[in-house]
C-alpha positions in Angstrom: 7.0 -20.7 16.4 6.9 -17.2 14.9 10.4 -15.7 15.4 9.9 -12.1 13.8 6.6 -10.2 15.4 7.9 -7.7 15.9 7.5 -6.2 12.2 3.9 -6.8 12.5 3.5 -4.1 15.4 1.0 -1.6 14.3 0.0 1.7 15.7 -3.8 2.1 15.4 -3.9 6.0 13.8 -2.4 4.5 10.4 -5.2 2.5 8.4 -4.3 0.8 5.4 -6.2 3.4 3.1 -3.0 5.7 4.0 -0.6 3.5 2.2 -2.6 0.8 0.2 -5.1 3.2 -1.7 -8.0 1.5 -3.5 -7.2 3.3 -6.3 -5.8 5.6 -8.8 -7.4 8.5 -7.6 -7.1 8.5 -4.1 -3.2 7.3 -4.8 -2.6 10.7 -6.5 -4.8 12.3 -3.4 -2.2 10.8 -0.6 0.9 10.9 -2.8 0.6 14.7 -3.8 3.9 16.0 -1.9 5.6 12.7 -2.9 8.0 13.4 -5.9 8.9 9.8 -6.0 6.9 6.8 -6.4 6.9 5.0 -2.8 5.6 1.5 -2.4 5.0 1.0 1.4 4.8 -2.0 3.0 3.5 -3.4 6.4 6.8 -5.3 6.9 10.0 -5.4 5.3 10.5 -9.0 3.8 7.0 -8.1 1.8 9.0 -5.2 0.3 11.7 -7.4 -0.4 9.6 -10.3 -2.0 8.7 -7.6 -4.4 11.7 -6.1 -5.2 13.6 -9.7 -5.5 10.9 -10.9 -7.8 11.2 -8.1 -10.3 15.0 -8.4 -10.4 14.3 -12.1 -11.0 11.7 -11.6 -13.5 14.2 -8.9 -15.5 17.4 -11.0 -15.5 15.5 -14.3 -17.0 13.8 -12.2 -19.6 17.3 -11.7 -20.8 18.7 -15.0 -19.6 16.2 -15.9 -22.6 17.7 -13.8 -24.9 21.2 -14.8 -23.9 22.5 -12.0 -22.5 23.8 -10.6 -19.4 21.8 -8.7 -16.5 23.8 -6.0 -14.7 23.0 -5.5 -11.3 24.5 -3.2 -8.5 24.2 -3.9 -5.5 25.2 -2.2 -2.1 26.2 -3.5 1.6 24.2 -2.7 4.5 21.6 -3.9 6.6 18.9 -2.3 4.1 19.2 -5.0 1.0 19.9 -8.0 3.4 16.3 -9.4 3.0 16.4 -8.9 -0.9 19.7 -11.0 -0.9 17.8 -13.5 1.3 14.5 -13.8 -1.2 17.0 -14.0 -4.0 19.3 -17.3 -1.9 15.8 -18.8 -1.5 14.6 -18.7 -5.1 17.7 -20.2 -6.4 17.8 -23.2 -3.5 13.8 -23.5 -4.0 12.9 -22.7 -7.1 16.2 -23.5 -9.0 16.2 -19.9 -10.4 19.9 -19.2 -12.1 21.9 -16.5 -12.0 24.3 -17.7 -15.2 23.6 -14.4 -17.0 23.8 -12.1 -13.7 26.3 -9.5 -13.8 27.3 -7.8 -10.4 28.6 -4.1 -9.7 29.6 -3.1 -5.9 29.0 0.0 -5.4 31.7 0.7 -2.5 34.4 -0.9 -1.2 35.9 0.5 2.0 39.9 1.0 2.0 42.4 0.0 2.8 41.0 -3.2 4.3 44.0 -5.4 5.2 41.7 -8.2 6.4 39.5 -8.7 3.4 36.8 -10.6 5.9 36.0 -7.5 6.9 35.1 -5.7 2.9 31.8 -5.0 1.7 33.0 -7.4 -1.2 33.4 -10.1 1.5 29.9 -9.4 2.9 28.1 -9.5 -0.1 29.5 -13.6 -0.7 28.8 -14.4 2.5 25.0 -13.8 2.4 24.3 -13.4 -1.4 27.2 -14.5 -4.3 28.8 -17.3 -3.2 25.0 -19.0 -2.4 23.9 -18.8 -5.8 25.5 -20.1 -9.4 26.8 -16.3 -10.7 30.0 -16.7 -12.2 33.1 -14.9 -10.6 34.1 -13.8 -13.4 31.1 -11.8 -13.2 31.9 -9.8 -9.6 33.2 -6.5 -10.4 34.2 -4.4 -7.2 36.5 -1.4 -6.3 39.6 -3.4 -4.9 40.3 -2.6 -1.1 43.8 -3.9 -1.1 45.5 -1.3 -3.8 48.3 0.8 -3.4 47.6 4.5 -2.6 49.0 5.8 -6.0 46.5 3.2 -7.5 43.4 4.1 -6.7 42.6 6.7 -9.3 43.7 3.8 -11.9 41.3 1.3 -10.0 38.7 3.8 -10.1 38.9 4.1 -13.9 39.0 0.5 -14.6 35.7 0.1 -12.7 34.1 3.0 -14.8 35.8 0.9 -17.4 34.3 -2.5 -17.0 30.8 -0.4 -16.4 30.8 0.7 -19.1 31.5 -2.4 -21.5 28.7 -4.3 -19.4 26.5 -1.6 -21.2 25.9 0.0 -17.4 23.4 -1.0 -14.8 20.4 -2.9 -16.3 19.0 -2.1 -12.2 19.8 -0.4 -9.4 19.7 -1.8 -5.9 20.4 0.8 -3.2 20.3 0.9 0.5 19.8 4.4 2.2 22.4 5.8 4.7 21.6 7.9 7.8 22.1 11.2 6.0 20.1 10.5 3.0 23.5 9.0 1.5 23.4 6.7 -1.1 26.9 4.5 -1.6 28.9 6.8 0.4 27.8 9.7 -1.8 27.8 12.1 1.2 26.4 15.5 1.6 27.9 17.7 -0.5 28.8 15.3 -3.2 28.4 16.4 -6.4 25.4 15.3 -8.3 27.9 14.6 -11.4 30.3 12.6 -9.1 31.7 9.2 -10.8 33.6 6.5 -8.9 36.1 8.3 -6.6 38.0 7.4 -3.1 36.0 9.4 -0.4 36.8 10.3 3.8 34.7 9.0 6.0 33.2 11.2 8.9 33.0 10.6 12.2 29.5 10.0 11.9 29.9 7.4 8.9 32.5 5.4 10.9 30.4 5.0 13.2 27.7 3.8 11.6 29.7 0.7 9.7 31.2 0.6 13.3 29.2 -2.8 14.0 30.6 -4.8 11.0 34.5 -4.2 12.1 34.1 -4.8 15.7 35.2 -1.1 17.0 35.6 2.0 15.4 39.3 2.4 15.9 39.0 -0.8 13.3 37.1 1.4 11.0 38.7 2.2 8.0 39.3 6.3 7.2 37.9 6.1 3.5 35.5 4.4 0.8 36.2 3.8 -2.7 32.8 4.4 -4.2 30.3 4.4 -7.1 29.5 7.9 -7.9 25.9 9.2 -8.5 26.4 9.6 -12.3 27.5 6.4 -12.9 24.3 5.2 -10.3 22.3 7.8 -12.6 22.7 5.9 -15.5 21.4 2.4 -14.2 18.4 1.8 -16.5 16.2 0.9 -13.2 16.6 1.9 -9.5 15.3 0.6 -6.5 15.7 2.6 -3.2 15.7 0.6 0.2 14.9 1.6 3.5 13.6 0.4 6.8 12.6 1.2 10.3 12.4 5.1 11.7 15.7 5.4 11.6 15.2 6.2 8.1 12.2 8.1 7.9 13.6 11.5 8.3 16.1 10.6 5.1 12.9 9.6 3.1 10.8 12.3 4.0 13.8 14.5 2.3 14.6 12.8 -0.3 11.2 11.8 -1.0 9.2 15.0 -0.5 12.4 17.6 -0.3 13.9 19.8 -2.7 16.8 18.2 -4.7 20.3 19.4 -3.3 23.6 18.3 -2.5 22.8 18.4 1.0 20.8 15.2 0.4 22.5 13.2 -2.1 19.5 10.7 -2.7 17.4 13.5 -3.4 18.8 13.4 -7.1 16.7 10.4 -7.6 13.8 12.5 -8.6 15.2 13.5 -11.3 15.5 9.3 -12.6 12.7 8.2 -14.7 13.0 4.9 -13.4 13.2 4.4 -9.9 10.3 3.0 -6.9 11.4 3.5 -3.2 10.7 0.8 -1.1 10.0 0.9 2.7 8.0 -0.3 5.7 5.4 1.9 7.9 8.3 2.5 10.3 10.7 4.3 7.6 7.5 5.9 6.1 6.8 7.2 9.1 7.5 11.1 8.6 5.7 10.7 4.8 2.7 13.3 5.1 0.6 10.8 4.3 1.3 8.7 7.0 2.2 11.5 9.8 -0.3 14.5 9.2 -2.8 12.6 6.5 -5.4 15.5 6.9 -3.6 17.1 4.9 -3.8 14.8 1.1 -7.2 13.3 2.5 -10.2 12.7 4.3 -9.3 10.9 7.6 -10.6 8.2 9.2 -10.7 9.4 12.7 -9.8 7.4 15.6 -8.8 8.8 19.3 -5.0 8.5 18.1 -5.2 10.2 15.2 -7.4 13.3 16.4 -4.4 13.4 19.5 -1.9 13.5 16.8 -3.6 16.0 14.7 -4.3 18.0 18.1 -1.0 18.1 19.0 0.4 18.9 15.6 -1.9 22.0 15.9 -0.8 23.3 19.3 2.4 23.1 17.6 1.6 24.9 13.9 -0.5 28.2 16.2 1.5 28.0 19.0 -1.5 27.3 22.2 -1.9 24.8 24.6 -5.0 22.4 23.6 -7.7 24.6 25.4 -7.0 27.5 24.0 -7.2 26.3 20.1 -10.6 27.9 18.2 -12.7 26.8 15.4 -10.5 29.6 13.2 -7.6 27.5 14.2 -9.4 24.6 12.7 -10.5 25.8 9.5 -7.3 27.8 8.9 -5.3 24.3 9.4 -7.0 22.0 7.2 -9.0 19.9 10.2 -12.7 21.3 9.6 -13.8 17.9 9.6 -13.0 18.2 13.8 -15.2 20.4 13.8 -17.8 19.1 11.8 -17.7 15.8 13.8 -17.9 17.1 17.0 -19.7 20.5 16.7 -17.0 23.1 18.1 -13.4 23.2 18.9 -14.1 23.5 22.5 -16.0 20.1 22.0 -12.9 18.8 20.8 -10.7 20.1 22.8 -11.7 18.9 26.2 -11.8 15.3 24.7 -8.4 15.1 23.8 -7.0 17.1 26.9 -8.9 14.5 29.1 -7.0 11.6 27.0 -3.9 13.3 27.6 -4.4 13.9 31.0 -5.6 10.1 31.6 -2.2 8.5 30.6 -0.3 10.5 33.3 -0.1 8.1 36.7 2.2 7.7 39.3 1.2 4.2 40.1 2.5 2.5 36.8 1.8 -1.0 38.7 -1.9 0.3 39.1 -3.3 2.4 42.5 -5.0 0.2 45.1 -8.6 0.9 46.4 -9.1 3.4 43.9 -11.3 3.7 41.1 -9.4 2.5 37.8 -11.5 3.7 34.9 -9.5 6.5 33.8 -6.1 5.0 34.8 -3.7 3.3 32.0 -3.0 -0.2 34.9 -5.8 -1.6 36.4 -5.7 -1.4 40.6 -6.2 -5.0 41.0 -4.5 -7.5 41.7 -2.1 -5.4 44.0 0.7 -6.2 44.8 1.4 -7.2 40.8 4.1 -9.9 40.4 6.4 -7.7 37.5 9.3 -8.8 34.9 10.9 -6.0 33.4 12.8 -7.4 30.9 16.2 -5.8 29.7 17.9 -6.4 26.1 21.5 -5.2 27.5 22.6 -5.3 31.3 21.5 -1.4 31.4 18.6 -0.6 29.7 16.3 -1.3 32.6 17.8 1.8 34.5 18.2 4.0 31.3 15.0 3.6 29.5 12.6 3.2 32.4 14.6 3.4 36.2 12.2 6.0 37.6 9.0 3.6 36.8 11.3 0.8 38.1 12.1 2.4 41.4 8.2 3.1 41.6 7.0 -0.1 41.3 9.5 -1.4 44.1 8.8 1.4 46.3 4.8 0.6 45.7 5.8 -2.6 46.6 5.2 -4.6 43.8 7.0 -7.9 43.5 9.5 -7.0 40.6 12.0 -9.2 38.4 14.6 -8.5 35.9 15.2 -10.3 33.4 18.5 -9.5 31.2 18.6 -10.7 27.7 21.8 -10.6 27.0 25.6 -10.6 28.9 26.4 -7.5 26.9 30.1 -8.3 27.3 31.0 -6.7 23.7 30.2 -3.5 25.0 32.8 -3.4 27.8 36.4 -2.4 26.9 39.9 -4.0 26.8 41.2 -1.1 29.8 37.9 -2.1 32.0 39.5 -5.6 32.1 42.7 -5.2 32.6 41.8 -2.6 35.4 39.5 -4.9 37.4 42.1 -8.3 36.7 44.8 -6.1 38.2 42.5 -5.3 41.3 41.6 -9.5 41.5 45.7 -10.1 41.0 46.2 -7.3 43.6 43.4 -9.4 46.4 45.3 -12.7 45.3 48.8 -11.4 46.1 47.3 -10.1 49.8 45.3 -13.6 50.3 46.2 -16.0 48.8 49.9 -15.5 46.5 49.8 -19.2 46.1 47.5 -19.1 43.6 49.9 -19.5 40.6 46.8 -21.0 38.3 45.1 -17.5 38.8 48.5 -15.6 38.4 49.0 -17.7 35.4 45.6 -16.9 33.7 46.0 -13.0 35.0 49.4 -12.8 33.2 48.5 -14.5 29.9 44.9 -12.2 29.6 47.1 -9.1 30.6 49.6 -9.7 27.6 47.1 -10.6 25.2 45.2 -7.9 25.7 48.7 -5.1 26.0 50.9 -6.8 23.4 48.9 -9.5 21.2 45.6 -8.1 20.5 45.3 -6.5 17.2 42.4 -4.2 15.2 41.3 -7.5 13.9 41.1 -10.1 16.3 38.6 -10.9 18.8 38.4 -11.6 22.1 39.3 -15.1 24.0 36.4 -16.9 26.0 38.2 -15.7 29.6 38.1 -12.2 28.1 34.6 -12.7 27.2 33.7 -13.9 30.5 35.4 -11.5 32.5 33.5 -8.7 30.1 29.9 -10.3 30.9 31.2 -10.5 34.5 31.7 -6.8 34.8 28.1 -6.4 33.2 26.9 -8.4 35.1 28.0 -6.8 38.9 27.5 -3.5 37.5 23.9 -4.6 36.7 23.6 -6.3 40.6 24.7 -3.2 41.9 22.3 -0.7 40.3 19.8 -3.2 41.3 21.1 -3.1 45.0 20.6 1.3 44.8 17.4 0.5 43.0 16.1 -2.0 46.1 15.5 -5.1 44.2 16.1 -8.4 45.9 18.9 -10.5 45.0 17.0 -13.5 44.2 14.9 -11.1 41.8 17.8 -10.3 39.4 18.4 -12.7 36.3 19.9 -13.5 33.8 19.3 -15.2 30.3 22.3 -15.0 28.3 20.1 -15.5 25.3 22.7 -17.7 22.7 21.9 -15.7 19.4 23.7 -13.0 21.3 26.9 -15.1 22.6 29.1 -15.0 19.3 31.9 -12.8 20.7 31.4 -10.5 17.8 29.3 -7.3 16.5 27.7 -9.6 14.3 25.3 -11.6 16.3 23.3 -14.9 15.2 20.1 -14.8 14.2 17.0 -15.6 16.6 16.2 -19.0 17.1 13.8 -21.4 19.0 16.3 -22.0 21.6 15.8 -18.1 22.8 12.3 -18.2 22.6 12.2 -20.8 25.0 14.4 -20.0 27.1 12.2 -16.4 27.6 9.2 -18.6 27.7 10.3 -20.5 30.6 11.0 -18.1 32.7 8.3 -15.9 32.3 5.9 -18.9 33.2 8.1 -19.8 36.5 6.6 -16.1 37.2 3.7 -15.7 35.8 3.5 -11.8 35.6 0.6 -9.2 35.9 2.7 -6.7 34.0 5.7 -7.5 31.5 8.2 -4.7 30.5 9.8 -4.7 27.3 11.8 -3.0 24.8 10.2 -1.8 22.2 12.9 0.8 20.7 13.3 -0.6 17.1 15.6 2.2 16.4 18.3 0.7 18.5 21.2 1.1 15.5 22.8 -2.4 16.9 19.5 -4.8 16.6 20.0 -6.6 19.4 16.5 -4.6 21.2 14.7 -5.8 18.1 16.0 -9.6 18.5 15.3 -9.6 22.4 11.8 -7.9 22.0 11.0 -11.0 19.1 11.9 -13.6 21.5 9.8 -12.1 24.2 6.6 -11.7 21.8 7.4 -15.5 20.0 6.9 -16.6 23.5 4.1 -14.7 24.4 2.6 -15.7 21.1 3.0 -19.2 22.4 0.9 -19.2 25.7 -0.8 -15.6 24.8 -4.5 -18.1 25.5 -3.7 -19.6 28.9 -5.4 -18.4 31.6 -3.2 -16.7 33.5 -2.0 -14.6 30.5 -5.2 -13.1 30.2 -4.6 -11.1 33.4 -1.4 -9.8 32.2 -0.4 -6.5 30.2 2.4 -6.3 28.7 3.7 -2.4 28.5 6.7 -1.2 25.6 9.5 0.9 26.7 11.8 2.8 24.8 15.6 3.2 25.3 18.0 5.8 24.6 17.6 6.3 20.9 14.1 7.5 20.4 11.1 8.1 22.3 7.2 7.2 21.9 5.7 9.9 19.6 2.9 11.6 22.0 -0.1 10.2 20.0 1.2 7.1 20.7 1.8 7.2 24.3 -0.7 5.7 26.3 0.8 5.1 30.3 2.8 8.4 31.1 5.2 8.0 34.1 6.3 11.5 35.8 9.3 12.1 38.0 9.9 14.4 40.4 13.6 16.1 40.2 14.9 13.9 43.4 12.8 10.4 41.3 15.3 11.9 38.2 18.3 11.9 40.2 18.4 9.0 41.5 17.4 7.4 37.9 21.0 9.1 37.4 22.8 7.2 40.3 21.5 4.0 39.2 22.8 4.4 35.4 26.0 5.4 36.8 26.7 2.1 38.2 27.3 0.8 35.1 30.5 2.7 34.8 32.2 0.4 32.0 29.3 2.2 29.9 30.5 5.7 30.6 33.0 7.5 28.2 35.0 4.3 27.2 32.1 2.4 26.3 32.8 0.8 22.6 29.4 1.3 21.3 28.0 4.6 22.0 26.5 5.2 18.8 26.6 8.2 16.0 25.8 10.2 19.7 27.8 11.9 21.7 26.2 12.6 25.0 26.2 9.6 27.3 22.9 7.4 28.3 22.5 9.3 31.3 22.3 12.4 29.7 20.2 10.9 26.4 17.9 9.5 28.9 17.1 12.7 31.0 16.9 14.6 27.9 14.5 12.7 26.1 12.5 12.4 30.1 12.4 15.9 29.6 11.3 16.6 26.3 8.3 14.5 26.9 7.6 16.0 30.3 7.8 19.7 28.2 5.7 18.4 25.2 2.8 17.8 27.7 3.3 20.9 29.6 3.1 22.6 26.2 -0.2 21.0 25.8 -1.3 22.6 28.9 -1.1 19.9 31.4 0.6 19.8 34.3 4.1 20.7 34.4 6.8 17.8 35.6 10.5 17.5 35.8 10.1 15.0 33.7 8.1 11.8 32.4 8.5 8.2 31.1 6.3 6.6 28.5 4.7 3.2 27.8 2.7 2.4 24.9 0.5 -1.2 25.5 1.1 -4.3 23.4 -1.6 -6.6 22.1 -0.2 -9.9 21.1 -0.6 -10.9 17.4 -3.4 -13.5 16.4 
């Protein structure tokens, strides 16, 4: 059972020849605005491999000579699958780590629960599974008083320096091109030093404390002179999340503004990422630019559009000048005249847009993105969280409905960690309210609403979590709120349902990872359906993770019976939620909506109230989904209309998946 396809989703318009050159000369061709060597990878455990073998390869060769290997390492999500290959080669291969040396490069503070330090984290997945000594841990301390920090920041500089400094450098990549918590504006000479965390930082390391009123308001960390000096450095990064912080440090100027930028001026140091953070790289994004393309309809749409864009016309208006002024002769060349080319890719454009996203009956299908038969389609849209049916895709939802397809949804999870303490103790006071008008001599429930109540009012602190009523009542909320936008939406009760994948039922931020038992369960239902469509989630820049677990459960279990018959009849379409959209080159079922078709996708998000203001997990963004979600419906609709096609209020977009072989 393969538990992680997701990684290996591809977008046709970047061949291999754009990252995996055949050789030296065509490396120095693609790599031109590059002032750092990348190294870019189809999937981010390859990347790791890579990097985990050279550290591995470094500390035995002085193991051999007996002496130490100093190695700092950072927290994050960006290094996890390093730590991982390193944990296997010491259970598997019986590779030591007797000689390793470890330097954290930031310690939150204060942390009065030390379960929740970056220190902590690192044992958990990475020290305390192999044989380092822990003598050999070195990390700012989180517990300190205030008037000794400066002191604990010198002893670390201390013991740096009479380890000789970092042998190598392992660094993940933050969402401003940080690197530690070397924010913008750091000095490029800074050494260790306490640091503030911004809003925007809190909320990023929000997921690891639970909320971020748990967050603490400062870092002790590594500064980028002492990370300077490491004799090697290796630079981290996945997903698209990142790819605007690679793209600037990697092709940008050096400047404060991006504190990772100062990297180019390391002799040393190799970035590592996947095609999703290398996304914005010129090679990958406008590769006619550093080479000859191989053209495909995807790439000539993207280079098309990136033209409109660079002179400023819609797609029929561009000229040959425009062309051969802009680095795309070879257009030209292949097709004979702009006009030529032109008209294709305005009629490719134009051939995604359809109102009928379940397919139009009795009508001739060659140009449409759905097929018109079978009609009606039996339909699963499946839903990570209890809302991102109605945020990410509610116009196409109410569309197939009202076209009278027969439509499911299927929520992943209970999403009960996104519901807040207040929410709860709001709706138990409404259920002890109905109890003391029907039935006061309840006392079980006027026990249970009295104990919750307190917990929640006078127990609870930053650092606990929830009880399983809590949790329940939270999921239950979720789950009503979900019914209800259902009900506006017109789906049938016996249509709505509900997974409650386990990875995702820990009570925590931190959820399990994926395991056969969710695949199945996703398997099992979709076969009790048998679909002619499949929704899914395919917005991998979801900053919690839980989209990219629920979409590899869905395509494990597609994998499985992806050669049965019936399958072979389905399509299965990716949306994305309220974090990113499909890039227009990409996009290949466009969705419009009329102003009335938006307002109502309004209504329906709006009945799931406990994800309003209050809602814990809102992101490093401060409009709410609603508003995220019309936005983004917009954009796209303007980006077309730009292009000259037709103008909409707005427009939703689905990009096809092929199962993996």
């Amino acid at each position: 059972m393969r538990l992680d396809l997701s990684s290996h989703i591809t977008f046709e318009r970047v061949p291999k020849k754009y990252y995996r050159p055949e050789n030296d000369f065509e490396e120095y061709n693609l790599a031109r605005y590059e002032k750092l060597p990348v190294a870019i990878y189809e999937e981010a455990r390859r990347a790791a491999k890579k990097v985990a073998n050279d550290i591995v390869e470094e500390m035995l060769q002085k193991q051999k000579k007996g002496e130490h290997f100093v190695l700092g390492v950072s927290g994050g999500t960006s290094p996890l699958p390093v730590y991982e290959e390193l944990v296997r080669q010491h259970r598997e291969k019986n590779v030591s780590f007797k000689n390793l040396v470890v330097f954290n490069t930031y310690e939150f503070y204060p942390v009065l629960d030390f379960s929740f330090s970056n220190l902590q984290m690192l044992k958990d997945l990475f020290l305390n599974q192999i044989d380092i000594d822990p003598e050999n841990i070195f990390s700012p301390d989180a517990t300190i008083e205030k008037d000794l920090i400066a002191e604990n920041c010198d002893a670390f500089e201390k013991d740096l320096a009479d380890k000789g400094g970092l042998d190598y450098l392992l660094l993940g990549l933050g969402s401003k091109g940080n690197v530690g918590f070397n924010m913008p504006g750091s000095s490029l000479h800074s050494q260790t030093r306490l640091v503030m965390l911004d809003g925007d930082s809190r909320k990023d390391i929000a997921r690891n404390f639970g909320s971020l009123d748990k967050v603490p308001l400062s870092a002790i960390t590594m500064g980028l002179s002492d990370m300077m000096d490491a004799k090697k450095i290796a630079l981290l990064a996945w997903s698209e999340q990142k790819a605007g912080s690679i793209r600037d440090i990697v092709e940008g100027p050096v400047t404060d503004l991006v504190p990772g930028s100062i990297l180019q001026t390391h002799p040393e140091v190799k970035v590592f990422v996947d095609l999703a953070a290398a996304s914005e790289l010129t090679r990958i994004s406008w590769p006619w630019l550093v080479t000859n393309c191989e053209w495909n309809s995807k790439l000539i749409r993207r280079a098309i559009v990136w033209l409109c864009g660079v002179v400023n016309k819609p797609i029929l208006k561009l000229t040959n000048k425009d062309y051969n002024d802009n680095g795309l002769s070879e257009l030209i060349t292949l097709y004979g005249s702009a006009y030529n080319v032109n008209i294709k890719i305005f009629n490719d454009l134009q051939h995604t847009i359809t109102g009928w996203p379940g397919g139009k009956p009795d009508a001739d299908d060659t140009y449409r993105p759905e097929r018109a038969k079978p009609y009606p389609k039996k339909v699963i849209i499946f839903s990570p969280h209890p809302d991102d049916d109605v945020i990410s895709m509610g116009g196409t939802f109410q569309r197939l409905v009202n076209q009278g397809h027969e439509v499911h949804v299927a929520y992943q999870t209970s999403g009960n960690i996104a519901v807040g303490d207040e929410e709860v103790i709001r709706y138990i006071s409404v259920l002890n309210s109905m109890r003391k008008k029907f039935n006061p001599e309840n006392t079980g429930l006027l026990e249970k609403y009295e104990k919750i109540r307190h917990y929640l009012l006078h127990e609870k602190t930053k650092e606990d979590i929830d009880t399983p009523d809590i949790l329940f009542i939270k999921g239950r909320i979720r789950r009503e709120e979900a019914r209800s936008a259902d009900r506006y939406v017109g789906l049938p009760e016996e249509n709505i349902h509900f997974l409650d994948l386990p990875f995702y039922e820990t009570g925590k931020v931190k959820k399990n990872p994926i395991s056969e038992r969710d695949v199945t369960i996703v398997k099992d239902f979709i076969e009790t359906i048998k679909p002619h469509q499949i929704y899914v989630a395919g917005d991998l820049a979801d900053p919690h993770g839980t989209h990219k677990v629920c979409l590899d459960a869905i395509l494990g279990a597609i994998d499985i019976f992806k050669e049965e018959e019936w399958f072979q009849d389905c399509r299965v379409w990716m949306y994305r939620g309220a974090w990113m959209e499909w890039e227009i080159d990409h996009i290949e079922m466009a969705v419009p909506l009329s102003p009335e078709e938006l307002r109502q996708k309004r209504n329906a998000i709006l009945r799931h109230q406990s994800q309003m203001e209050s809602a814990p997990f809102l992101g490093d963004d401060e409009r709410l989904f609603w508003q995220r979600s019309e936005e983004r419906n917009r954009a796209t609709a303007d980006m077309y209309w730009k292009l000259g096609l037709a103008s909409y209020e707005a427009i939703e977009a689905f990009v096809e998946y092929i199962p993996v072989q």
